[in-house]
mmCIF file of the N, C-alpha and C atoms, coordinates in Angstrom:
data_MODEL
# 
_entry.id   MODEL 
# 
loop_
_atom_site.group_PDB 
_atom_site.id 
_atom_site.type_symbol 
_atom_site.label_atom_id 
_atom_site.label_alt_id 
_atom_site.label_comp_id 
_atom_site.label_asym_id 
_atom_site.label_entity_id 
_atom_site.label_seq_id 
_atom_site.pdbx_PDB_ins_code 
_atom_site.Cartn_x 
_atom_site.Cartn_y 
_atom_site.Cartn_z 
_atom_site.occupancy 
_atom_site.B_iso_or_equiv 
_atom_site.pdbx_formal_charge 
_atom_site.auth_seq_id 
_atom_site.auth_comp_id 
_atom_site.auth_asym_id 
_atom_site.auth_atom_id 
_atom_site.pdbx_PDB_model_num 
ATOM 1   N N  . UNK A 1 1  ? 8.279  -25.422 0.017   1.00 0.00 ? 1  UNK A N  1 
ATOM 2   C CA . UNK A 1 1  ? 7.765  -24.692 1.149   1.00 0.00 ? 1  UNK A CA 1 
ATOM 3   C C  . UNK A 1 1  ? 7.589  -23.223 0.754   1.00 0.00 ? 1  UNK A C  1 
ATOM 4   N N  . UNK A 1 2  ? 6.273  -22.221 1.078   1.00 0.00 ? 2  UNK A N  1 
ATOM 5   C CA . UNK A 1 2  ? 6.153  -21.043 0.728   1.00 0.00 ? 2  UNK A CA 1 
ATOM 6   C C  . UNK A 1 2  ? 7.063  -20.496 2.204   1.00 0.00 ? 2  UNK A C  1 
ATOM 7   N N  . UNK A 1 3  ? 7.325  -19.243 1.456   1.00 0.00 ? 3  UNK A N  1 
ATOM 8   C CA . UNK A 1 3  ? 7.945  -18.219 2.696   1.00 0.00 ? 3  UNK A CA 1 
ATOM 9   C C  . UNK A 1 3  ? 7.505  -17.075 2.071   1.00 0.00 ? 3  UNK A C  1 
ATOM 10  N N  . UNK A 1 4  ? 7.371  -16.224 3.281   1.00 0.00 ? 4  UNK A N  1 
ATOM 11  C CA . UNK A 1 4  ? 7.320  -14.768 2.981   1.00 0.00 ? 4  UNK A CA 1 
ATOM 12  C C  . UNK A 1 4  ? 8.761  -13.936 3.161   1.00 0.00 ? 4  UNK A C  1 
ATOM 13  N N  . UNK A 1 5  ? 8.907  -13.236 2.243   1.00 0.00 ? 5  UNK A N  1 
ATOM 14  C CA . UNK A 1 5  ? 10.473 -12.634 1.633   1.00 0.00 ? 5  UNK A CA 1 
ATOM 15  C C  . UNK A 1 5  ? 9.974  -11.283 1.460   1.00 0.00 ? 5  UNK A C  1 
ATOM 16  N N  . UNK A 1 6  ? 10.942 -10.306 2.735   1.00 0.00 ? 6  UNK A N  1 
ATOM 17  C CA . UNK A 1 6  ? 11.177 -8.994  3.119   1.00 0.00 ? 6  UNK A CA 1 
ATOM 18  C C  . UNK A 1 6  ? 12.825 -8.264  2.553   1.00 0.00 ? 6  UNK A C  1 
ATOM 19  N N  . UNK A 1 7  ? 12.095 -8.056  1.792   1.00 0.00 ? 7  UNK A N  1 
ATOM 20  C CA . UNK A 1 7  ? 13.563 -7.432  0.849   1.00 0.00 ? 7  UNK A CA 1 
ATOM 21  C C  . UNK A 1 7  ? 13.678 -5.654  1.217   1.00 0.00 ? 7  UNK A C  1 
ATOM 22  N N  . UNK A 1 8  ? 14.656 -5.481  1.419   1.00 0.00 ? 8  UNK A N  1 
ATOM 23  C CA . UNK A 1 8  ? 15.231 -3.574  1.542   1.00 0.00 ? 8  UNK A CA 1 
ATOM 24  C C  . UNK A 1 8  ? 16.346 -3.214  0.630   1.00 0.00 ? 8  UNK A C  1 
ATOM 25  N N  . UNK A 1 9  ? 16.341 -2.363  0.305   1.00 0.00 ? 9  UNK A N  1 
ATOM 26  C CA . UNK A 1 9  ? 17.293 -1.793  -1.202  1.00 0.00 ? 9  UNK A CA 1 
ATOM 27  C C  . UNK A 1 9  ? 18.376 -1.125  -0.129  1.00 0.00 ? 9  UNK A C  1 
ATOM 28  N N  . UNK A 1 10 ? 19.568 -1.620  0.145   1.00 0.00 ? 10 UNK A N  1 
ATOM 29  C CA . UNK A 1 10 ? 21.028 -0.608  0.742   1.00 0.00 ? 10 UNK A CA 1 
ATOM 30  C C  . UNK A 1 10 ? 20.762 0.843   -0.046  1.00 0.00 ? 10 UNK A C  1 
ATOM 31  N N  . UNK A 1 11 ? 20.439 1.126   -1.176  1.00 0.00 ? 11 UNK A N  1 
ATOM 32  C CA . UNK A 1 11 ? 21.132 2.032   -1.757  1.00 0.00 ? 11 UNK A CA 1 
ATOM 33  C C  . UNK A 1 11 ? 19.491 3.351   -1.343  1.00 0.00 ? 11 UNK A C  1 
ATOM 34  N N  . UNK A 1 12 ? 17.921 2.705   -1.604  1.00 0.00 ? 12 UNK A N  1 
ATOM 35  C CA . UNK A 1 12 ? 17.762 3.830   -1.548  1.00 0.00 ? 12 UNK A CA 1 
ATOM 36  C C  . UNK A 1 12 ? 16.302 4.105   -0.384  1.00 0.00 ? 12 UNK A C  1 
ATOM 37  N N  . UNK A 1 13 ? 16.465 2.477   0.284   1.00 0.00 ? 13 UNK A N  1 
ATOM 38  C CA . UNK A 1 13 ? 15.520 2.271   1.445   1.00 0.00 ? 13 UNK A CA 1 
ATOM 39  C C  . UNK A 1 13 ? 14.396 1.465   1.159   1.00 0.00 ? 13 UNK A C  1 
ATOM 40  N N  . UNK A 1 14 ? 13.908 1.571   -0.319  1.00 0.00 ? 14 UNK A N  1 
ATOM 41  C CA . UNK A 1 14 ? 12.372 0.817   -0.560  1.00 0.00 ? 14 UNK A CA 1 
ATOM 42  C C  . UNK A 1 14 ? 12.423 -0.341  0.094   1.00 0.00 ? 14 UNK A C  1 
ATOM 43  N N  . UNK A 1 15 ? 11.045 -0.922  0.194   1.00 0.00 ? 15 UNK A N  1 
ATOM 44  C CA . UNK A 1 15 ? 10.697 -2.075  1.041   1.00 0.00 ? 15 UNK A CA 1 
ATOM 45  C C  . UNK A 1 15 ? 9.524  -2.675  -0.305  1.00 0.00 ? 15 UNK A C  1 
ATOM 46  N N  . UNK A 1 16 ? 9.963  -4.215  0.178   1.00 0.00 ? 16 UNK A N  1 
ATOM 47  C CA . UNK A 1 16 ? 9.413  -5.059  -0.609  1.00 0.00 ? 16 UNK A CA 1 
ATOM 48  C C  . UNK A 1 16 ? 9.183  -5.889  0.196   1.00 0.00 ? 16 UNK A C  1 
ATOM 49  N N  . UNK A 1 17 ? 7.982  -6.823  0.282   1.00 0.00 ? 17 UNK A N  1 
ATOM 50  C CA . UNK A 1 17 ? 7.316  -8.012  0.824   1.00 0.00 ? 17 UNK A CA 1 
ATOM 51  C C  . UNK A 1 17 ? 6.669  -9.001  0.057   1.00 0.00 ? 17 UNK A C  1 
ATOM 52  N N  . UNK A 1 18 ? 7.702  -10.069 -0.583  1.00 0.00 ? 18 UNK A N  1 
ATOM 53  C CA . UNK A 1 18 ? 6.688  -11.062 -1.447  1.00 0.00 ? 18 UNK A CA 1 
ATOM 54  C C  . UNK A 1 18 ? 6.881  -11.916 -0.649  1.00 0.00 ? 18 UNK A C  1 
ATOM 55  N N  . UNK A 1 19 ? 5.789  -13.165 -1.329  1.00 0.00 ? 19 UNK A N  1 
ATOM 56  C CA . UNK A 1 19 ? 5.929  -14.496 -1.209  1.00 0.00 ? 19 UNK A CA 1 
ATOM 57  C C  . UNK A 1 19 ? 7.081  -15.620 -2.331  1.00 0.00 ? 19 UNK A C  1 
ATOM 58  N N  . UNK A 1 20 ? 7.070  -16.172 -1.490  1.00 0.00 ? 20 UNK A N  1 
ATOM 59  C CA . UNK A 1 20 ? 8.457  -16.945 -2.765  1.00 0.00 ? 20 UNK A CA 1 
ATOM 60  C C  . UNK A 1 20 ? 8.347  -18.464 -2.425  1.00 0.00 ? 20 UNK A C  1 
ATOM 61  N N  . UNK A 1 21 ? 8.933  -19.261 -3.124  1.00 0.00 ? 21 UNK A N  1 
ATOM 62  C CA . UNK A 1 21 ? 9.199  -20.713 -2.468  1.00 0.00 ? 21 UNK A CA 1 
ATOM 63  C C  . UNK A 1 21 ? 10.226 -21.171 -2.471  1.00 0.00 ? 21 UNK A C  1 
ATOM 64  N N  . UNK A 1 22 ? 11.235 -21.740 -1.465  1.00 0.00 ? 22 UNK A N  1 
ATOM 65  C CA . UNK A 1 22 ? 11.888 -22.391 -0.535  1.00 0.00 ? 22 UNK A CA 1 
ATOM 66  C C  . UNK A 1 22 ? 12.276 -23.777 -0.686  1.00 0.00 ? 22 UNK A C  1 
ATOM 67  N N  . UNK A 1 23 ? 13.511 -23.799 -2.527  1.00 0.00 ? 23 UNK A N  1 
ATOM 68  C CA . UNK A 1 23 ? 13.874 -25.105 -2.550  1.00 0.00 ? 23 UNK A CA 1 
ATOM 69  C C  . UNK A 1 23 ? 15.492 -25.343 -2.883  1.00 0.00 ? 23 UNK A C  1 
ATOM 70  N N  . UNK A 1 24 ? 15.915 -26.574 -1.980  1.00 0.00 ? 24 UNK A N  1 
ATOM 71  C CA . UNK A 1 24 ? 17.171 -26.461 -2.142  1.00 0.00 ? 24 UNK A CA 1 
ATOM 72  C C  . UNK A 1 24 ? 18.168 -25.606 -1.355  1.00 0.00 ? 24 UNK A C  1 
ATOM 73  N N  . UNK A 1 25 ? 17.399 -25.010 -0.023  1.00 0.00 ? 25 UNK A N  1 
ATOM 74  C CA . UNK A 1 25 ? 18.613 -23.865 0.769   1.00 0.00 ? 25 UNK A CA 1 
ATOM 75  C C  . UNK A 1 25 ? 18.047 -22.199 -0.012  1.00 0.00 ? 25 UNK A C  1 
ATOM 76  N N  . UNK A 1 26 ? 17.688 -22.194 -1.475  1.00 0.00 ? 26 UNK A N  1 
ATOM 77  C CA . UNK A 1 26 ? 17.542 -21.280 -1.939  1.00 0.00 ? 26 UNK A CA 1 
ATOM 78  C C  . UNK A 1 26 ? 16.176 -20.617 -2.335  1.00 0.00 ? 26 UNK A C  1 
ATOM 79  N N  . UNK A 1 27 ? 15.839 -19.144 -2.412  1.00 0.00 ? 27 UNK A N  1 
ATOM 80  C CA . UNK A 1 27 ? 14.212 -18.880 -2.099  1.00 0.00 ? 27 UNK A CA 1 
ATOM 81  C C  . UNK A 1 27 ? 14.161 -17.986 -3.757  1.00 0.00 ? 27 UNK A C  1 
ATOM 82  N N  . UNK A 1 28 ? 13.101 -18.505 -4.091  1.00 0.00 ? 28 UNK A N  1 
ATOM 83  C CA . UNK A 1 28 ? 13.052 -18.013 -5.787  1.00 0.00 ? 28 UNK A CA 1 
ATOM 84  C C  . UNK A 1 28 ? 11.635 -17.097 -5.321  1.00 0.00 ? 28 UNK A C  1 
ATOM 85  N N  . UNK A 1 29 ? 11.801 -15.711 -5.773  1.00 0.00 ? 29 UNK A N  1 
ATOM 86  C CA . UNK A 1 29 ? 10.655 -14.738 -5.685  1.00 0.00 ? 29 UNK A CA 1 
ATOM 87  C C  . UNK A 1 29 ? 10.656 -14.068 -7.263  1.00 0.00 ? 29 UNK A C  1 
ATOM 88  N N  . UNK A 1 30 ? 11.150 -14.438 -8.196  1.00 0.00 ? 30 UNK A N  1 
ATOM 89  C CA . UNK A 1 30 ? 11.382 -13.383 -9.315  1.00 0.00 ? 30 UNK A CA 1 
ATOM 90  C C  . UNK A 1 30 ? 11.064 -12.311 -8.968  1.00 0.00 ? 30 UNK A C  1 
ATOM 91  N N  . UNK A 1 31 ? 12.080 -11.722 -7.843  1.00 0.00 ? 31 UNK A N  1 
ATOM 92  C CA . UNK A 1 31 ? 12.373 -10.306 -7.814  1.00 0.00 ? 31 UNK A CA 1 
ATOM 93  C C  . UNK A 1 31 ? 13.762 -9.906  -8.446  1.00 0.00 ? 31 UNK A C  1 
ATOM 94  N N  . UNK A 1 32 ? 13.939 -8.598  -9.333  1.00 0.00 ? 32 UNK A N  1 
ATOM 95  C CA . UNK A 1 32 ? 15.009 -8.750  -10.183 1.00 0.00 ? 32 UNK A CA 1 
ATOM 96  C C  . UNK A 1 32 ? 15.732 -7.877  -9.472  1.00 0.00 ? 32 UNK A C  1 
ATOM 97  N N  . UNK A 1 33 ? 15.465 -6.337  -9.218  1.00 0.00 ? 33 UNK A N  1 
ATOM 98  C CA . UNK A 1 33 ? 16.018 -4.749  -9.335  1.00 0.00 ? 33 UNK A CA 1 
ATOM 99  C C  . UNK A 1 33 ? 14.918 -3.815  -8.300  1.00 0.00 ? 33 UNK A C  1 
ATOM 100 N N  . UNK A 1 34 ? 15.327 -2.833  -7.566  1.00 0.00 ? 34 UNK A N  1 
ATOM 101 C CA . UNK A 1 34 ? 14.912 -2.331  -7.427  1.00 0.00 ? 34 UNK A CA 1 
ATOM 102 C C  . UNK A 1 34 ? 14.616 -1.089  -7.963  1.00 0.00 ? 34 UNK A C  1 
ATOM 103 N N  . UNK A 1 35 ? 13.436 -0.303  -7.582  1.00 0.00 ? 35 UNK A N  1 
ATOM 104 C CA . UNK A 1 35 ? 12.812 1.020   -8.554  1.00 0.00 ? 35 UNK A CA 1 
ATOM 105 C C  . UNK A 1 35 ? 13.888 1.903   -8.924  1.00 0.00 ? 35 UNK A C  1 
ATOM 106 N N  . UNK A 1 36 ? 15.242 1.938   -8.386  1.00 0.00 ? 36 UNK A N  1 
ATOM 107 C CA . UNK A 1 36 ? 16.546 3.021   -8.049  1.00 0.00 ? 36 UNK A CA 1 
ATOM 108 C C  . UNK A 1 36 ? 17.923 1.814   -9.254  1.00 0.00 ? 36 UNK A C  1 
ATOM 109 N N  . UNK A 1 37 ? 17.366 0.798   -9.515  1.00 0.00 ? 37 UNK A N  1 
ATOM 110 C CA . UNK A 1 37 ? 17.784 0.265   -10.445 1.00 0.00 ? 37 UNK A CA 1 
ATOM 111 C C  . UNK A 1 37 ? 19.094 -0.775  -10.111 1.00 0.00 ? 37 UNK A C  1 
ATOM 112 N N  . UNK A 1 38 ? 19.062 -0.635  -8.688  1.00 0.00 ? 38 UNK A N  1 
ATOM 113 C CA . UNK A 1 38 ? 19.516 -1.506  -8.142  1.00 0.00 ? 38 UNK A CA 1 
ATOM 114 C C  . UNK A 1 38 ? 19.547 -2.617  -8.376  1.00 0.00 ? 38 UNK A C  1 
ATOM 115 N N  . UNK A 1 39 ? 20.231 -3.666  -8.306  1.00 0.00 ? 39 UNK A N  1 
ATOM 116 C CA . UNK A 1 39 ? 20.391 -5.046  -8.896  1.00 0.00 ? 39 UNK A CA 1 
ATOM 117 C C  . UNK A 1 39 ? 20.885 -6.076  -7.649  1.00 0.00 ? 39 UNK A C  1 
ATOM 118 N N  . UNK A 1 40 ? 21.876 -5.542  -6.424  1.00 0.00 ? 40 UNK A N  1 
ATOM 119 C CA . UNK A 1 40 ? 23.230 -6.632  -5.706  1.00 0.00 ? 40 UNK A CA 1 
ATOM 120 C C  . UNK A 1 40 ? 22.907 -6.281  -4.063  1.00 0.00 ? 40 UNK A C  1 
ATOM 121 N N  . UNK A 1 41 ? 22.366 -5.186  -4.108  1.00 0.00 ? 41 UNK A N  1 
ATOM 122 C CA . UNK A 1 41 ? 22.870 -4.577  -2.719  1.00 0.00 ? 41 UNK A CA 1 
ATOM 123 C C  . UNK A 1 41 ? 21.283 -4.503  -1.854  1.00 0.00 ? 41 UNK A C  1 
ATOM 124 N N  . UNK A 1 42 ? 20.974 -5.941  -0.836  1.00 0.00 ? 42 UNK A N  1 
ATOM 125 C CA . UNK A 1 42 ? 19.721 -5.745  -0.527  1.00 0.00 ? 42 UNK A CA 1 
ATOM 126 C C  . UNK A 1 42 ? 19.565 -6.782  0.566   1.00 0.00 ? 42 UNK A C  1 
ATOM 127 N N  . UNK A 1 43 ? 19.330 -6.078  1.699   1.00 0.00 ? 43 UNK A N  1 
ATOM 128 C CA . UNK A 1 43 ? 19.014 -7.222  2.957   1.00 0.00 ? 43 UNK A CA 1 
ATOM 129 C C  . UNK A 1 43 ? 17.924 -7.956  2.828   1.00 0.00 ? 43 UNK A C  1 
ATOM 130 N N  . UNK A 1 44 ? 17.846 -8.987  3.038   1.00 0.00 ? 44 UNK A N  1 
ATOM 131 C CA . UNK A 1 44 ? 16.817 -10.126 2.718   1.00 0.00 ? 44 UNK A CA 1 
ATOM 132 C C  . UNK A 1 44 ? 16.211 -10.436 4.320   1.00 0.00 ? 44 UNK A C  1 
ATOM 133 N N  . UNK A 1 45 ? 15.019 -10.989 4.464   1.00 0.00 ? 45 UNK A N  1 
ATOM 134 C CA . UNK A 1 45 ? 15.006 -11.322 5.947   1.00 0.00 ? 45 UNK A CA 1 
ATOM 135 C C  . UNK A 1 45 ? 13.463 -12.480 5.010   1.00 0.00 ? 45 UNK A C  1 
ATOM 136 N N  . UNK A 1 46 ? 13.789 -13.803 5.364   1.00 0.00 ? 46 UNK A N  1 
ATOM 137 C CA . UNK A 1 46 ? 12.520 -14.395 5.044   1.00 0.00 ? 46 UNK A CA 1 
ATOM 138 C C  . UNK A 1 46 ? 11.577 -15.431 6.464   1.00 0.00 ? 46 UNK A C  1 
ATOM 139 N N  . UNK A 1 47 ? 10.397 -15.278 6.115   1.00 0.00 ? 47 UNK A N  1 
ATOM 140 C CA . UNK A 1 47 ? 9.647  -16.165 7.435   1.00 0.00 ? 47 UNK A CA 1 
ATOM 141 C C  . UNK A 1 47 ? 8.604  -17.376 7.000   1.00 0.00 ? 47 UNK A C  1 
ATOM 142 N N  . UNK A 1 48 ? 8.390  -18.071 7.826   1.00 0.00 ? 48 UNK A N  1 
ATOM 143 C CA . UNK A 1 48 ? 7.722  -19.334 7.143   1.00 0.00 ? 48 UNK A CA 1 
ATOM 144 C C  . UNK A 1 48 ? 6.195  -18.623 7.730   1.00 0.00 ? 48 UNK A C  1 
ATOM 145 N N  . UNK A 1 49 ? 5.457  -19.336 6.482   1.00 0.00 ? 49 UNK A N  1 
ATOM 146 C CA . UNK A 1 49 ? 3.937  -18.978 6.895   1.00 0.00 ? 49 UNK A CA 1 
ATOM 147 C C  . UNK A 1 49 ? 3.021  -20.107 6.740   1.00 0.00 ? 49 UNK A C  1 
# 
């Protein structure tokens, strides 16, 4: 299943909006880090499209 995946960085605010797919409970976007080099710390919010 595709979803759209709204990612925010805790540490320095950026916003990210990919698409990803939705297998197993778990959503794979190969998103790694954010631009601030962030790696752990990041609210996720995903929606079906």
């Amino acid at each position: 299943m595709r979803v759209k995946v709204k990612i925010r960085c805790k540490q320095c605010g950026e916003k990210f909006v990919l698409r990803g797919k939705k297998e197993r409970g778990r959503v794979e976007t190969g998103f790694k880090q954010c631009l601030c080099n962030n790696t752990h710390e990041f609210e996720v919010e995903e929606d079906r499209y």
